[in-house]
C-alpha positions in Angstrom: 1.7 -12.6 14.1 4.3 -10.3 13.0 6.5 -10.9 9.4 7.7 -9.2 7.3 6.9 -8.2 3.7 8.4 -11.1 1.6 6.8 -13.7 3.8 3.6 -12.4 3.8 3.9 -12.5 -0.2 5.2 -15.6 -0.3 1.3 -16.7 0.8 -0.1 -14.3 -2.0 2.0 -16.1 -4.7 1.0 -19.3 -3.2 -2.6 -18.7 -3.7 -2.5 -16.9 -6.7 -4.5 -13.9 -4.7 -3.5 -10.2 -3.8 -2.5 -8.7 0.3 -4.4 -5.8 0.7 -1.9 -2.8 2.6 -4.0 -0.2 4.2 -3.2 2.6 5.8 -3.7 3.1 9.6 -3.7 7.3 10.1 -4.7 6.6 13.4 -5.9 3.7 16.1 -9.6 3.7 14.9 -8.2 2.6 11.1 -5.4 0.7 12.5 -8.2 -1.2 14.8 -10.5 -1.1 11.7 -8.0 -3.0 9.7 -6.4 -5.6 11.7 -10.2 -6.4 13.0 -11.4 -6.9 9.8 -8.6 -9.1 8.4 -8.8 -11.0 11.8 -12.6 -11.2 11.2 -12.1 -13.2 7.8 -8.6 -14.7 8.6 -6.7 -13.3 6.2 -2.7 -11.9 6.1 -3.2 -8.4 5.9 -0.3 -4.9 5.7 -1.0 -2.4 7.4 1.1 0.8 6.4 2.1 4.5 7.9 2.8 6.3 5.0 4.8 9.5 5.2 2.9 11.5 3.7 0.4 11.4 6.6 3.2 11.8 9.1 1.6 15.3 10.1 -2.0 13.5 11.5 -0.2 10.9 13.4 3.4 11.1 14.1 5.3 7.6 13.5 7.1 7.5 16.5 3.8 7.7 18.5 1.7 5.0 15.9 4.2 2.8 15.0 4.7 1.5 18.0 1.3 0.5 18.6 1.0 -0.8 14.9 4.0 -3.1 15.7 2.3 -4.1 19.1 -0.8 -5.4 17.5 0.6 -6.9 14.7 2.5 -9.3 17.3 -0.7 -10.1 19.0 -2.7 -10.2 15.8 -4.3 -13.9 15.1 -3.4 -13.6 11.5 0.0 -12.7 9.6 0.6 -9.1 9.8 2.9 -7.1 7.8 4.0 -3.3 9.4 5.0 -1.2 6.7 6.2 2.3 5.8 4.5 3.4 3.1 6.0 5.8 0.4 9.2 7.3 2.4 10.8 9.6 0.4 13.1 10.7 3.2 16.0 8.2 4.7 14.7 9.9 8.0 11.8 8.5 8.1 12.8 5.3 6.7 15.6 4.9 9.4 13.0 5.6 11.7 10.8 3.0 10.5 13.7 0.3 11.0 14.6 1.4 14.2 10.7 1.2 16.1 10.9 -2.6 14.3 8.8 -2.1 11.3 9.4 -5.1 8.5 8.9 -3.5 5.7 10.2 -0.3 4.1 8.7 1.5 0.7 11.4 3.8 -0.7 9.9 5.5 -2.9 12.5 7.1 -5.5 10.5 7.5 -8.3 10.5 10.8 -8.9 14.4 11.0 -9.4 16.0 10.1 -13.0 16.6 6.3 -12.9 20.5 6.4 -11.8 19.5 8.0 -8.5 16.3 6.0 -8.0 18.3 2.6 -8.2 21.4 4.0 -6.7 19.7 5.0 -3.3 17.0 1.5 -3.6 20.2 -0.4 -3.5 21.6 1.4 -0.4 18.2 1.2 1.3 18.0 -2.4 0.8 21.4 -3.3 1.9 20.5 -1.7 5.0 17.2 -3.1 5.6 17.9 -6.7 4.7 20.7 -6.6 7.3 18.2 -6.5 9.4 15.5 -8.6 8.1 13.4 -6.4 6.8 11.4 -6.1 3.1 12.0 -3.5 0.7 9.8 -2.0 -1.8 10.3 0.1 -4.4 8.5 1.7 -7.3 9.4 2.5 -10.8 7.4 4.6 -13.3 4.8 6.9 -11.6 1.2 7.4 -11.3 -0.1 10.4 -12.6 -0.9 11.5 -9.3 1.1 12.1 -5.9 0.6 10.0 -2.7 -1.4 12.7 -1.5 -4.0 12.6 -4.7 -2.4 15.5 -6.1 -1.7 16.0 -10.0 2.1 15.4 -10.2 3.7 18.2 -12.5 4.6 16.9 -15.8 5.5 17.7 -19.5 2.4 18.7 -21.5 3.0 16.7 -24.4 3.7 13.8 -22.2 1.0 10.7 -21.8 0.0 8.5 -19.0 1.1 6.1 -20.7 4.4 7.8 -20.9 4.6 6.8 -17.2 4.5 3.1 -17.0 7.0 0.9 -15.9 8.8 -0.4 -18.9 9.6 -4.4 -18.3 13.6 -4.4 -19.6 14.3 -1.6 -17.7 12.5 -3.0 -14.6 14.1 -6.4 -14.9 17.6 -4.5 -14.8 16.2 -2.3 -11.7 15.6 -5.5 -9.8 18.6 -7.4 -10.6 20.9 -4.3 -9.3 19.1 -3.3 -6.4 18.0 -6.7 -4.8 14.3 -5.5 -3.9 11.7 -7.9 -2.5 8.4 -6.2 -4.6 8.0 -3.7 -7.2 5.2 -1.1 -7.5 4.7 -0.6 -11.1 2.6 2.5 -12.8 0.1 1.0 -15.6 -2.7 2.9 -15.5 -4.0 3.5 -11.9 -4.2 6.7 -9.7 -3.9 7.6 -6.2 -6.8 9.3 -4.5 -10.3 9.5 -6.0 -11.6 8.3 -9.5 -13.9 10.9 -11.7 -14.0 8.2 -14.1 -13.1 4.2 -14.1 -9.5 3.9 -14.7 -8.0 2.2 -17.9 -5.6 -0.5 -16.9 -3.1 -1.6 -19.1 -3.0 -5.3 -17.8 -0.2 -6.5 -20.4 2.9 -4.3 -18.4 1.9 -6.5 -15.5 2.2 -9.5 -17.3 5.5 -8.3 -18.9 7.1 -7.3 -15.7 6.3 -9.9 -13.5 8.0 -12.2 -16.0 10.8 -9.7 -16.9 11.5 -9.5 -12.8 9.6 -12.7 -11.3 9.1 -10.5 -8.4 5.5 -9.8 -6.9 4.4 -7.1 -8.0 2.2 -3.8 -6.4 -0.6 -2.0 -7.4 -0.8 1.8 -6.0 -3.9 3.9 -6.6 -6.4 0.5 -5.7 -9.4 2.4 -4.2 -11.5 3.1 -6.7 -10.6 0.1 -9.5 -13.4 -2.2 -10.2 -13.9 -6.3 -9.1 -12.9 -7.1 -12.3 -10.0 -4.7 -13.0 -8.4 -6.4 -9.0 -8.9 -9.7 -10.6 -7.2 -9.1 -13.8 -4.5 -7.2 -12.1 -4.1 -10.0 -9.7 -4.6 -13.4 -12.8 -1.1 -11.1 -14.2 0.5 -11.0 -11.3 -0.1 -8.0 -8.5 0.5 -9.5 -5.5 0.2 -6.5 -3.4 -2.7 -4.3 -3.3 -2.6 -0.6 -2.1 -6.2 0.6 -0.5 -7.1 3.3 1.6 -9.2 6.5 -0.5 -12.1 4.9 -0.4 -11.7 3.3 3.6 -11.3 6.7 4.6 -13.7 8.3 2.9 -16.4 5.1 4.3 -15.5 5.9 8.2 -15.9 9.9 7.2 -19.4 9.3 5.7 -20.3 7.5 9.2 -18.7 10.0 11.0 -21.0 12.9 9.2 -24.1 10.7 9.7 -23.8 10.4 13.8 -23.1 14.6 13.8 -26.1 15.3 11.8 -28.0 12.9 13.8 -27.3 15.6 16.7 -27.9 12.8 19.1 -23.9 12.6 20.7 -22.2 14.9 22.3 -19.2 12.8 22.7 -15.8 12.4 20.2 -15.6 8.8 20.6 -19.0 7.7 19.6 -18.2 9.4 16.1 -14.9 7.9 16.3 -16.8 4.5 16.7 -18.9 5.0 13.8 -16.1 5.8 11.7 -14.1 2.6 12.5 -16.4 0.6 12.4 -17.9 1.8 9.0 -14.1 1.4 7.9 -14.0 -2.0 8.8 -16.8 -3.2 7.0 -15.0 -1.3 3.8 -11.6 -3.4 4.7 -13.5 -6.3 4.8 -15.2 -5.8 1.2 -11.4 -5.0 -0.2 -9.9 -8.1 1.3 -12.5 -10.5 -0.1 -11.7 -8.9 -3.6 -8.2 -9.6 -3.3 -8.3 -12.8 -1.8 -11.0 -14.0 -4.4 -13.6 -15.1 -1.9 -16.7 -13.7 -3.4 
């Protein structure tokens, strides 16, 4: 069942849990995904971010992410996952997407709210969820080290409640990714969360709230993050990296020939991974 963003959070408030949003890079994760939430019937988002535009081009897997969504069993979210470019977002809207992340948090804070606001009016004209972030993780989508100031902390980074309650009013957003301590990409050590900026801006905005850089964070640190109120759980590091230790395993077995056996492996190691995440978040183990 298709919706779109703010309806599928709506269940997450209501339960006091977290959605998990992973991203599909290609039709063995999106399968890997929607299988697994279907598996435990649970809502789940599943995201093209465009960042990872280059390994599978939107207008060839969003369409099929839209198409299974419709025929999934549970409540599925299709959402565009850190667009930094209105191309891509317009894109998004157009192939029926119903959710858009613009991601504007790079800018100084005029510019970021300015083009949210514009993004927004847009997309809710046509019934589609916005995200939007505000303060940044010390790390790019990608998993890169972002470029900053020396002298400058992480928690120089995080979202500061006032100024997100002000964000929020102006720009009319349905969820807020905030920065407080997590990191895209892979974890050399267990990341320190500073669980009091969630509590302070989920009260500031009463808005659900997102939390980028999940792979990696542990059981405890999700349901902390989630008792404060993230709503919206970003995972996909550590599913990718699940479906390419499978895939290594069948090549070294030697015992295949074929592309689609590995494939196999991989999405099915991926779903098992999903299905680990989701329970997490939706607090049933």
């Amino acid at each position: 069942m298709l919706v779109n963003l703010k309806e599928i959070l709506k269940i997450a408030e209501r339960e006091k849990t977290a959605i998990g949003m992973f991203n599909a890079t290609g039709f063995d994760s999106l399968q890997a995904v929607v299988a697994a939430a279907e598996e435990l019937n649970q809502p789940v988002i599943i995201a093209h971010a465009e960042v990872h535009n280059v390994y599978n081009d939107i207008s060839m897997v969003g369409p099929a992410m839209v198409a299974v969504a419709k025929n999934a069993k549970v409540p599925v979210c299709v959402h565009l996952d850190h667009g930094t470019s209105l191309d891509m977002i317009y894109k998004a809207l157009r192939l029926g997407f119903t959710s858009v992340m613009i991601d504007a948090s790079a800018l100084p804070y005029a510019e970021n709210e300015a083009l949210t606001k514009s993004v927004t009016e847009i997309s809710h004209a046509m019934g589609v969820s916005v995200e939007a972030e505000l303060g940044r993780l010390v790390t790019g989508e990608a998993g890169s080290k972002e470029e900053t100031n020396a002298n400058m902390k992480a928690e120089d980074f995080y979202t500061r409640p006032d100024e997100a309650k002000i964000f929020c009013e102006k720009t009319g957003v349905d969820a807020l990714a905030i920065a407080f301590g997590t990191a895209h990409g892979f974890y050399t050590a267990q990341p320190k969360l500073d669980f009091d900026v969630v509590k302070n801006v989920a009260a500031a905005t009463g808005l659900p709230l997102v939390m980028h850089g999940g792979s990696g964070v542990s059981d405890e640190g999700f349901k902390k993050a989630i008792e404060n109120g993230i709503r919206k759980i970003n995972y996909y590091s550590y599913m990718s990296k699940a479906g390419y230790t499978a895939a290594k395993a069948v090549i070294a077995e030697g015992k295949t020939s074929y592309l689609h056996d590995v494939e196999y492996a991989a999405m099915q190691a991926m779903k098992e991974d999903v299905k680990k995440a989701i329970k997490v978040f939706a607090g049933l183990n």
